[in-house]
Structure formats: C-alpha cells, structure tokens
C-alpha positions in Angstrom: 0.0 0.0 0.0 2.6 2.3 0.8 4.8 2.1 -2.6 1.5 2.7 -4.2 0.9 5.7 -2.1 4.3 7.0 -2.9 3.4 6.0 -6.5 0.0 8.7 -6.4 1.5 12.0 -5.2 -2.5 13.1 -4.6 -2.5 10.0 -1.8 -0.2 11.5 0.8 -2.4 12.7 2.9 -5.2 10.0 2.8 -5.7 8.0 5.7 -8.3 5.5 4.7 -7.1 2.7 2.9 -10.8 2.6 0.8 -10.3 5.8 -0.3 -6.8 5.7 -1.4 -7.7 2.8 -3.4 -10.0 4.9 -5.0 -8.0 7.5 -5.5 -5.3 5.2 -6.9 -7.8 3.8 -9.3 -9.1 7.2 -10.6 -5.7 8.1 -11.6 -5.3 5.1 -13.2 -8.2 5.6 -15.0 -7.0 9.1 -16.0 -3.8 8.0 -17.2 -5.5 5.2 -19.3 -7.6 7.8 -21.2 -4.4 10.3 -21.5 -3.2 7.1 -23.5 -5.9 6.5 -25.6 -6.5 10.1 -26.3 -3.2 10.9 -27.3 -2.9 7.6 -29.5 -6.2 8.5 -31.0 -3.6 11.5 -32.0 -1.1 9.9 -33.4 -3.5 7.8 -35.3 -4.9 10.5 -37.3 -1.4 12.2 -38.0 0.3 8.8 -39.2 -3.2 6.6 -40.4 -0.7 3.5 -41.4 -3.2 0.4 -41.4 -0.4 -1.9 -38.9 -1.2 1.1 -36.1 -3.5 -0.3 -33.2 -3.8 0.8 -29.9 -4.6 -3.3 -29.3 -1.6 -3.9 -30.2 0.6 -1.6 -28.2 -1.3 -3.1 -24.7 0.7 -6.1 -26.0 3.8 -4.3 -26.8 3.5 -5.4 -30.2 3.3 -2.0 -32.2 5.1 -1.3 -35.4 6.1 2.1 -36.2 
C-alpha cells in the first residue's frame, strides 16, 4: 500500500485505505484515457493500417 501511495502524489495525505484505493484507481483511469486520447492522435497524424492501440497493450506496435 505504501509504494502505491508514494506512487499517487495526490495520496499522501489520505488515511483510509478505501479511499486511497480509490483515489489510486481514478488516476489510473485518467492515465488510461491520457493514453488513448493521445494515441487517437497519433492515429490520425500517421493513419498506417499496422497502427492499433490493441496492439501496443501487448507491446506489439510497429512504427
């Protein structure tokens, strides 16, 4: 719990362990559609049929 805590800068000062899982998760969350949304980017600036966003979960993207 604590490396995640130190992981979440937003977490340092929250005691309940419910609610800095929650926390945790929401910025997960956020960073997962930062992801998306900036690979929806790249997708439309370099529209090469191999491109997938499937793929790079998988480490499997070809540039």
């Amino acid at each position: 719990m604590k490396s995640l805590q130190d992981l979440v800068s937003r977490c340092n000062k929250i005691t309940g362990r419910a609610r800095m899982l929650d926390e945790i998760i929401n910025y997960v969350q956020s960073l997962q559609r930062q992801v998306e949304f900036l690979f929806m980017n790249i997708a439309t600036l370099n529209p090469r049929p191999e491109f997938n966003i499937d793929n790079f979960s998988r480490k499997e993207v070809r540039f």
